[in-house]
N, C-alpha and C positions, 0 to 999 in steps of 0.2 A: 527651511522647514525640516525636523527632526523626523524620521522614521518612527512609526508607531513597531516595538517592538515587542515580543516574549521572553526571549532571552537573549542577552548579549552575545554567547556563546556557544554554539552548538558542536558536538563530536559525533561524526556519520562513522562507527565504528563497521565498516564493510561496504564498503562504496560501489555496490551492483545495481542490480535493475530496482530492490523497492529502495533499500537504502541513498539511490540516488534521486529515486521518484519522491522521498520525504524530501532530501537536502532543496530539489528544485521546486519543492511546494514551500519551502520557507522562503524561499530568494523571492520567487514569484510573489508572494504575497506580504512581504516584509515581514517578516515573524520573526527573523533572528541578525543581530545585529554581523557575528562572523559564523562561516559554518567550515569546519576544519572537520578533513578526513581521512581517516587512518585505513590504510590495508596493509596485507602481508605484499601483495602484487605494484610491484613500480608502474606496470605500464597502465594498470587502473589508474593510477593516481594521474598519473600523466594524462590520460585522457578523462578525466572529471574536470583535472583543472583547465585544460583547451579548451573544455566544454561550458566552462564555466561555473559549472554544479559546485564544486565545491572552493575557498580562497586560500587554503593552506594544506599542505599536504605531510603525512607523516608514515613510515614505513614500521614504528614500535614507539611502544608506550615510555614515555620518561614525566619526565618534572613539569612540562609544559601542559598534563593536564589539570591540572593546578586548576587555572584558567578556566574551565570549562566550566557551562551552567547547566547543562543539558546533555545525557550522554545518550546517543538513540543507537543501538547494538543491531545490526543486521548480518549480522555472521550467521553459518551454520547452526542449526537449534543440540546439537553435542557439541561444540564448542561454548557455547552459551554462562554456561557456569566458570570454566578457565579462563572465560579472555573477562568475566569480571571481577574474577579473583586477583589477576595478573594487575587491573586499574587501582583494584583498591589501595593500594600504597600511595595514587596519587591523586585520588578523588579530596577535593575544598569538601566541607561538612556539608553544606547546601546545595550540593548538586546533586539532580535527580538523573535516574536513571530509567531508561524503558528498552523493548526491546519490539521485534517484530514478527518472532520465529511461531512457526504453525504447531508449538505444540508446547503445552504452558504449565503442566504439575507437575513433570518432570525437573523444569527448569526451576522452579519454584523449590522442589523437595531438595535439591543441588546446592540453592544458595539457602540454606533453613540455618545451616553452619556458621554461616557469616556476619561480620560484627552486623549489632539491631542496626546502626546507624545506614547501613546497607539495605534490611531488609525493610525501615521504613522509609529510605525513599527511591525505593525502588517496584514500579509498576509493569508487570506481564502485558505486552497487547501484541494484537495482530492485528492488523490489514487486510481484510475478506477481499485480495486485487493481487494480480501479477500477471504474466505473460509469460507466452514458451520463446518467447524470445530471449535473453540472457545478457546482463552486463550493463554499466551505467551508460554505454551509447544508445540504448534502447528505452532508457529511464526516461518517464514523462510526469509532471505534477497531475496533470487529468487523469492517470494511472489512481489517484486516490480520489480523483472527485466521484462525493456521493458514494465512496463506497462504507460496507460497516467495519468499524474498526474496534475488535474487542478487546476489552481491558477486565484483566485480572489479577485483582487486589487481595492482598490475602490478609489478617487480622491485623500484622505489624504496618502495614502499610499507614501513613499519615493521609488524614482528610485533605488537608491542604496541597499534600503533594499529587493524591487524585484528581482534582481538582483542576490544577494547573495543564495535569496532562488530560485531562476532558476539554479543559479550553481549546488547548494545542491541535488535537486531532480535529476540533470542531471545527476553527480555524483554518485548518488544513482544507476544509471541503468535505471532511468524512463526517458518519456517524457516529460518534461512541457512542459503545452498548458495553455495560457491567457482566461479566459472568463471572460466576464459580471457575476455578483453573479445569477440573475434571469435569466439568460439565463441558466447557468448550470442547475437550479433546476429543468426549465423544459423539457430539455436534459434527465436528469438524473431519473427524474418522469415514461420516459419512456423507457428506458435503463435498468433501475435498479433497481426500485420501483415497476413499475407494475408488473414486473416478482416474485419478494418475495408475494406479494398479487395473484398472479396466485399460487404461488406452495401451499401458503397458504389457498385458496378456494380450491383447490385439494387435499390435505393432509384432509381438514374438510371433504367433499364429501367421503372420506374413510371410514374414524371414523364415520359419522353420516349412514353411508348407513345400511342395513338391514343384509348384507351378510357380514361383516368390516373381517371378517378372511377369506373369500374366494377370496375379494377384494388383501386384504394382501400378499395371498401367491403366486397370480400373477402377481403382480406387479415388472415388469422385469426390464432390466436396463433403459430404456426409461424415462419410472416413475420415478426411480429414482434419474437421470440427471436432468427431468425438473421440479424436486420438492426439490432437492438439498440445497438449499437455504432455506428453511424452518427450517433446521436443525442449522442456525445459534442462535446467544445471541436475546432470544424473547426481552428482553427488549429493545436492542438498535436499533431493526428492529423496532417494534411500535413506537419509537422517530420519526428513519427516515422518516415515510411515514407519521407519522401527524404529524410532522413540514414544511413539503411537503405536506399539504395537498390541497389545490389550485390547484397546479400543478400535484397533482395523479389524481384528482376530472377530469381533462380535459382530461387525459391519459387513467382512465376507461371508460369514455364516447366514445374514438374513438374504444378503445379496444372492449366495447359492440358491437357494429356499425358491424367490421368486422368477428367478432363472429356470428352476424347475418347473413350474409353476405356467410360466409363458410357453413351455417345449409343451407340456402334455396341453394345451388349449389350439396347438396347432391341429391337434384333433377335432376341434370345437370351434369353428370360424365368429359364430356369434359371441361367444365369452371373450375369444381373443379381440373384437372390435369392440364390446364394452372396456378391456383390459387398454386400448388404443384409445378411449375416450377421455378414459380415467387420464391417462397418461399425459396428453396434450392440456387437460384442464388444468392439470395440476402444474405443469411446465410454465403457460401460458401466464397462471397467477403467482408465479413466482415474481420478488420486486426487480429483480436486478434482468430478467428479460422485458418487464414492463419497460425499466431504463433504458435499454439499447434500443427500443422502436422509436426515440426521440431522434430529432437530427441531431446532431454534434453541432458545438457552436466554436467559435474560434476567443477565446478567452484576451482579455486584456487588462490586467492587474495597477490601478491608476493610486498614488497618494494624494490625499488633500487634506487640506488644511479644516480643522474643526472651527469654521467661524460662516453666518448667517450667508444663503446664495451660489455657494460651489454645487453641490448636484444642478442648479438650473443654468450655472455657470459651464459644465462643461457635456449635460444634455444640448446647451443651446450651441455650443462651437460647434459639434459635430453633426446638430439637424441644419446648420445654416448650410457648411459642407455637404450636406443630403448623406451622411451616412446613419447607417439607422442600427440603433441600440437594437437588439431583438432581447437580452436580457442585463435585468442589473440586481448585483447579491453585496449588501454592507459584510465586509470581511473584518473589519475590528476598528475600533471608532472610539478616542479616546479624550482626554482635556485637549493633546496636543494634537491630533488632526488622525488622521484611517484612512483605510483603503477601502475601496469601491473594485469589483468585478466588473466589467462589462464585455458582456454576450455579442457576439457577432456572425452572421451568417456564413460570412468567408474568409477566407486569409487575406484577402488583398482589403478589406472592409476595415478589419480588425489591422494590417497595417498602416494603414491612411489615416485611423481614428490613433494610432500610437504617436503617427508622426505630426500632429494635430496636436493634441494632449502635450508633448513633447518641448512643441515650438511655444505655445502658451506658456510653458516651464513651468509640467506638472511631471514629476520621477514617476515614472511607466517602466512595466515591465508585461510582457505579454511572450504565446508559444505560438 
């Protein structure tokens, strides 16, 4: 049975924590037939390929990206415009291109230069997901489930090439969502910028205070949570917020305002517990806290064939086993057969139902 596939060939241009959380959401759900990845760093490479995240490995660009169908860029967002200036010599005409970095008009006004054939098939996104953890031993495909993943097109861009990469990302478990490049940036300015520059003025306030080990050793989990973020790749974080720097510039400015705003109400007990109410309501209905009150489930990514009885064929092996589905998602389904998700409550469920799925001789792939 043939893999349902997107592209034959993929290149993980920065092989870290999102760029390996994409590579292992294509293995995981069959999406790409090879996924080949390029770093400046040997020992990344070495440790993707252990890992198995990615099947070939490359330290600089030559001839052999020829081959490629798919170039997905997770580098630094100031690197962004030279490392695909640097490919161009060796891009096929029908490969598209995307990338990942948190900040998109910038990157967009950089490649404005570059041949059309560049600038139509090539699509701005990001991944509203990451971690202060760092590096593709920390990369996970559930790192993209359910998150939104926005995409910014700009005039030259080709319909068909959108398209492809909305499939992709949807595939993937995300949501793609269409923005304007400068819309995002300044969305995102304050989403997701000003929070690392909060936790970062809070983490300095510690170190610089007079008491920094008394400070230390109360700092409960609170602190922790909302200072999180600090703990990611310092360099890629300072990219982000000064190539965003416009649009942090207007995000500190309101952020000051209501900073002021909560000091004088400490005057004012009752404005401050309306200001407290406000705050929790608004938190609470945000989507992506709605997501974390679900339980996690333990994923197991199954291929099968496109012909009349496999879902009841392989609901029924695993309820005769008494292991119990708690969820199932069609992740792409084609003339030649798809893959099926299936939900599990626990790791040992989810590996019982692999080795099951397995021995029947169905190509499984589960985390």
């Amino acid at each position: 049975m043939s893999a349902t596939i997107f592209f034959e060939s993929v290149l993980i241009v920065g092989v870290g924590l999102i760029g390996g959380s994409v590579a292992r959401g294509l293995r995981e759900r069959f999406l790409a037939g090879e996924i080949v990845g390029l770093d400046s760093d040997p020992e990344t490479l070495t440790t993707a390929l252990g890992l198995g995240v990615i099947d070939s490995a490359h330290l600089s660009i030559g001839a052999w990206v020829k081959n490629v169908d798919l170039v997905i860029l997770a580098v630094p967002v100031r690197a962004l415009p030279g490392t695909i200036n640097h490919l161009i010599p060796f891009l096929s005409e029908t490969c598209i291109l995307t990338d990942v970095g948190s900040v998109k008009a910038p990157l967009l006004e950089g490649i404005s230069s570059f041949p059309s054939i560049v600038q139509e098939r090539f699509v701005g996104g990001h991944p509203m997901a990451g971690s202060e953890r760092a590096g593709v031993q920390h990369s996970s495909a559930s790192l993209l489930q359910n998150a939104i993943w926005v995409l910014t097109p700009t005039s030259q861009t080709q319909v068909l090439v959108l398209e492809r990469v909305q499939e992709l990302v949807a595939a993937l478990g995300a949501n793609p969502v269409v923005l304007e490049p400068s819309a995002h940036d300044k969305l995102v300015a304050t989403v997701s910028h000003l929070p690392y520059l909060s936790a970062l003025a809070l983490t300095r306030l510690i170190a610089r205070h007079e008491d920094r080990d008394g400070l230390a050793l109360l700092a409960a989990g609170g602190f922790r949570d909302l200072t999180r973020v600090a703990s990611g790749d310092p360099r890629m974080s300072r990219d982000m917020v000064v190539e965003n720097r416009a649009a942090v510039r207007e995000a500190l400015q309101r952020y000051r305002i209501e900073l002021g705003l909560l000091e004088d109400m400490l005057e004012t007990p009752e404005l401050l517990l309306e200001a407290a109410t406000e705050g929790k309501r608004s938190r609470d209905s945000l989507p992506v806290v709605r997501r974390s009150m679900l339980p996690g489930l333990h994923d197991v990514v199954v291929l099968i064939p496109d012909q009349p009885g496999e879902f009841a064929r392989i609901t029924t092996l695993l309820g005769n086993e008494s292991v119990n589905i708690k969820d199932i998602e069609v992740l792409v389904m084609r003339e030649q057969g798809g893959a099926v998700r299936l939900g599990f409550s626990s790791s040992d469920e989810a590996n019982h139902a692999k080795m099951l799925l397995e021995q029947s001789g169905y190509p499984v792939r589960g985390r």
